[in-house]
N, C-alpha and C positions, 0 to 999 in steps of 0.2 A: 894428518894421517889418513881421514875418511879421504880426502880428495884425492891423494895419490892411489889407496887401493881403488877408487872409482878410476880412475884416469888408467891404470894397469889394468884391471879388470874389463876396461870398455873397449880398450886397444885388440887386448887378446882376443877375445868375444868376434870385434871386426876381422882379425886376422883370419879364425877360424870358419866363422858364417855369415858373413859380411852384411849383419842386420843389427849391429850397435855402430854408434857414430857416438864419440868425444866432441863438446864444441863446447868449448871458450868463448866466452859474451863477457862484452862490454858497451854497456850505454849512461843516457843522461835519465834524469827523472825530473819530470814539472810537479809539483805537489799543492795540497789544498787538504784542511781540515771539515767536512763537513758536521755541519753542527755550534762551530763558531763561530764569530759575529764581522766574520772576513771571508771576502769573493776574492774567487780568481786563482788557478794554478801560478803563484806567485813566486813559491819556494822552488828553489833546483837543487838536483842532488847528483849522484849518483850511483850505478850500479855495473854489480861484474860480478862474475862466477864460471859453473861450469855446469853444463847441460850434459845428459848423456840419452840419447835416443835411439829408441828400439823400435828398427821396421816392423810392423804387425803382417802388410800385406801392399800390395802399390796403391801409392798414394796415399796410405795410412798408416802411421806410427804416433808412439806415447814417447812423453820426452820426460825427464826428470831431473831438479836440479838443485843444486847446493848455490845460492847465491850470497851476495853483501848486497843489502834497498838501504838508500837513502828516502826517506819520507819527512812531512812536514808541513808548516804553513808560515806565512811572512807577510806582513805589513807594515810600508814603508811610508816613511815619511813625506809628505808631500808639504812642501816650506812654500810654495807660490800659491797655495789654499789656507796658509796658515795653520797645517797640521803637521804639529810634531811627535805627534804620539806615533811610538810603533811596537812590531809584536812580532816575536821569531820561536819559531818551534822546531827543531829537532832530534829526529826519529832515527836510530839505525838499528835494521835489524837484520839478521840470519833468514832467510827465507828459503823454502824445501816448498817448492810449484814440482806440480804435474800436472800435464797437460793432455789431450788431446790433439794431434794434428793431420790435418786433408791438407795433401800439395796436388796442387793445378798448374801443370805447364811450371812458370818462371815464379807463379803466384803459391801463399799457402795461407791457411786460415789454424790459430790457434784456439782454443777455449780448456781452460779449466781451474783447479784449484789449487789454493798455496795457504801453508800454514807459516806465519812469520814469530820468530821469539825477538823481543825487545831487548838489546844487548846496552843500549844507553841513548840517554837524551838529555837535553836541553832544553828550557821554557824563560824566558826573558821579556820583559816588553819596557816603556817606560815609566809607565805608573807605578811598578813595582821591581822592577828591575830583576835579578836572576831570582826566580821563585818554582827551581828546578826540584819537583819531588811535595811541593804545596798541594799539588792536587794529581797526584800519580797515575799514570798509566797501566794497565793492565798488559804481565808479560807475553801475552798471547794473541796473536792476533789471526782471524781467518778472513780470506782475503777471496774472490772470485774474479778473473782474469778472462779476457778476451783479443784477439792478436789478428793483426793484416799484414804479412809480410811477403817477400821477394827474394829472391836469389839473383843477385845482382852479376857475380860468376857460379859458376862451380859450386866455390868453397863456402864464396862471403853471403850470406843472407842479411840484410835487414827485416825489421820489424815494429810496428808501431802498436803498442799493445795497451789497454786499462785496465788497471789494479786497483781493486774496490773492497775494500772490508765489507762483509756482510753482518757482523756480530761487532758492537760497538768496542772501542778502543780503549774509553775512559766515559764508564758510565758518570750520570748529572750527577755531582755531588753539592750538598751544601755550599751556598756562597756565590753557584754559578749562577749566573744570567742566563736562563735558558730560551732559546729563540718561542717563537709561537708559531706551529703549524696550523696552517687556520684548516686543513683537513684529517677528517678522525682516522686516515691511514697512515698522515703523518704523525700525528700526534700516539699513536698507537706503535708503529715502527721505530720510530727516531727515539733512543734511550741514553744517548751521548754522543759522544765525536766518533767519527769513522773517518779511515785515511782514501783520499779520491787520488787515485797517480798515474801519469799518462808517462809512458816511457818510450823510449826508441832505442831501439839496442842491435849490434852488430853480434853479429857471431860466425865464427871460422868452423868449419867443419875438419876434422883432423882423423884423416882416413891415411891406412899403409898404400905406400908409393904404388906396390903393386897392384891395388885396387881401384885407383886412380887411372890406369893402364887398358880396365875392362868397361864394359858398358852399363852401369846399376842406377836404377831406380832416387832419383834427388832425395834428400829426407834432411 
């Protein structure tokens, strides 16, 4: 029901003062636990939602969004090392980003922040097999975001963007193996797992035909 009165509301808005833009996204997500005892954007996921963006002035507008993030971490087995241990984590969440953005010609640069609620997950590996909710996640997550993307036409933009918890995800609890930061900045900052996620995502801009017809500002 929120997405429709947003999608109605962003429509009219454009109709009227042609400085809100609707845009529909959809992408992939690489993911990576920092904090745990496994390297590498490993896990994939994905994501999609709806953005609504408000011209401020040319070449600057704030965007706003209701999304579904796939997040997480994964280690796989590798049999020709003789390791058969593995580890999969799980993450989906609702996420409400706002951004900042400057477009440049074909180019635009995003930054800003997103608050994520944890709507469900998964925790598995082999040594212990499903151990989903043994050492629980915190429903909240905040995230800071950074974005390089393009307008490929018109409509479609891509975007390559990172998504970084800044406030830990699931503080050290008893029983964990905590890594050793051998710097008192790490050691001092790092208080559990934080989610690292590199995303690419498409998004349609969904403007009135008649609008399409005049000459206005990309955004």
């Amino acid at each position: 029901m929120i997405i429709i009165l947003l999608a109605s509301f962003s429509i009219s808005k454009a109709q009227r003062e042609s400085k809100f833009t609707l845009k529909p996204a959809l992408g992939i997500t690489a993911c990576q636990v920092h904090g745990d005892k496994y390297d590498g954007y490993n896990k994939l996921g994905f994501t999609g939602g709806l953005y609504l963006n408000a011209l401020l002035k040319k070449k600057h507008s704030l965007e706003f969004g209701i999304i579904f993030i796939q997040k997480g971490a994964r280690k796989n087995q590798n049999v020709e090392k003789f390791d058969y241990s593995f580890y999969i984590l799980r993450l989906n969440y609702i996420e409400i980003p706002l951004y900042y953005r400057w477009q440049h010609n074909k180019f635009f640069y995003t930054a800003g922040l997103s608050y994520g609620y944890l709507i469900s997950y998964y925790e598995g590996s082999s040594e212990l097999g499903n151990y989903t909710g043994l050492y629980p996640f915190l429903r909240s997550e905040y995230s800071f975001n950074i974005g390089l993307g393009m307008m490929i036409k018109p409509q479609i933009g891509v975007e390559v963007r990172t998504n970084n918890s800044f406030l830990t995800v699931r503080p050290w609890q008893s029983g964990f193996v905590q890594p050793y930061y051998n710097t008192i900045l790490g050691r001092t900052f790092n208080k559990g797992s934080y989610n690292n996620i590199l995303e690419v995502v498409l998004t349609y801009k969904l403007t009135p035909k008649k609008e399409r017809r005049e000459p206005t500002e990309e955004i």
